[in-house]
N, C-alpha and C positions, 0 to 999 in steps of 0.2 A: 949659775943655777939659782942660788940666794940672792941677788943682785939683779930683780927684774925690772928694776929702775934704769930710764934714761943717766949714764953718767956725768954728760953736760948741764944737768939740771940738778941748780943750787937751794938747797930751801933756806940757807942762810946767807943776803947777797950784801957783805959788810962793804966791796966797792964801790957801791951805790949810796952808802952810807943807811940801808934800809937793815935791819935786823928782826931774825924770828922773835914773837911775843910768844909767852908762855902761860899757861894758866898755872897758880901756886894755891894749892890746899892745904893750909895751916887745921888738921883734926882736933874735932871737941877732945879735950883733955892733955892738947900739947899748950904749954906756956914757955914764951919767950922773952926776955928781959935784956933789952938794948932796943937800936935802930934800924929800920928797913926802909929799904929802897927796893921797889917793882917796879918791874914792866910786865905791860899787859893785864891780865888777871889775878888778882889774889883775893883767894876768897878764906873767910875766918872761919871758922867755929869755934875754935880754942884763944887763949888771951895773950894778948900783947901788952909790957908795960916798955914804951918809951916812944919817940916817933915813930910815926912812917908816911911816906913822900915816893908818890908818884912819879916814874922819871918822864914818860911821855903826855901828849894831851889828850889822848885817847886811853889812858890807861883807868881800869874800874877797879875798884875795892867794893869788896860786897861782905857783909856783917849779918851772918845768921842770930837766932834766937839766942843761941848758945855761944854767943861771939861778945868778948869784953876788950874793950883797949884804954887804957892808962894811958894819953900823951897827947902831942898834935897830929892833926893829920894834915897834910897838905898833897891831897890827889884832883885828877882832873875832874872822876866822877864817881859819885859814893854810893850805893844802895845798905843801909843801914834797918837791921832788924831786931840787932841787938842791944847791947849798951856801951856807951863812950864816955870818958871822964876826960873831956879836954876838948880847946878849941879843935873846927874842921874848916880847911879850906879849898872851897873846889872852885875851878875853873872852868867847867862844866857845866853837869846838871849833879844833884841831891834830891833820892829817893830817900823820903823817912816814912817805913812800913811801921804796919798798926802797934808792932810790938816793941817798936822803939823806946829809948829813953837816955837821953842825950845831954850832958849837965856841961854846957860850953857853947861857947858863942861858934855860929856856923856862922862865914862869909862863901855867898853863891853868887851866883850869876842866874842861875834857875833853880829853883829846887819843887818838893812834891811834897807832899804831906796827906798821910791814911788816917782817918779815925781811929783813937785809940794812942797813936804816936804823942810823946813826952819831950817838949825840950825846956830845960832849965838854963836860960840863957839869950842871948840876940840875936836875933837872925839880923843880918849884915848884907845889904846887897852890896855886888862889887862890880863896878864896869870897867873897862878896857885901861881906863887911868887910872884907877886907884888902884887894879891888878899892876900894871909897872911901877906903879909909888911904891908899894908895898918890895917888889924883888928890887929895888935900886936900893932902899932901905937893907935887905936882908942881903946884898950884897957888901957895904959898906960894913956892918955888922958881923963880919967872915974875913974882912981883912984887919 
């Protein structure tokens, strides 16, 4: 009766090695202090102090008005509206909306930029070799 679903139909298919993405809503007035790892969506409006890294290449971080982060970031692709104190690195693209303000070096691949948007810092293009230099480095750096 409650069960009008197909049973043979998995919305999580981990033998394939493909898994469900999730949207994550961090609310204005929550503050979190350590590291995060997402998949999928994670969208801010409350503050973050320490990294956060994207696990897939499709995965978005998105940074409302009211969205602050303290750290690195290393996702595939940003839309930022808020404020960041620390390098980003995306592998993607980088939206920086009007109300941005950004005090750290971004390395892109693509990014966008709105009238009004603040970065205090380098913007950094990155291509295909200097994105592996960069993770053979950060691998050797972990052992």
């Amino acid at each position: 009766m409650f069960n009008s679903k197909d049973n043979n139909t998995k919305s999580n298919n981990t033998s394939t090695g493909n898994t469900k993405k999730g949207h994550t809503l961090l609310g204005e007035g929550t503050t979190i202090n350590g590291d995060i790892s997402f998949n999928g969506m994670l969208i801010l409006d409350g503050t973050i102090t320490g990294s956060i890294t994207g696990s897939q290449n499709d995965d978005v971080l998105t940074i409302s008005e009211s969205g602050l982060i303290e750290g690195k970031i290393n996702v595939a692709n940003i839309v930022v509206n808020g404020k960041i104190k620390g390098d980003i690195s995306s592998s993607g693209k980088v939206e920086v909306a009007s109300k941005a303000n950004i005090e750290g070096n971004v390395y892109y691949r693509t990014i966008e930029m709105n009238t009004g948007s603040r970065i205090n810092g380098q913007l950094i293009y990155q291509d295909d070799k200097k994105n592996s230099k960069i993770a053979n480095i950060e691998d050797k750096k972990s052992k």
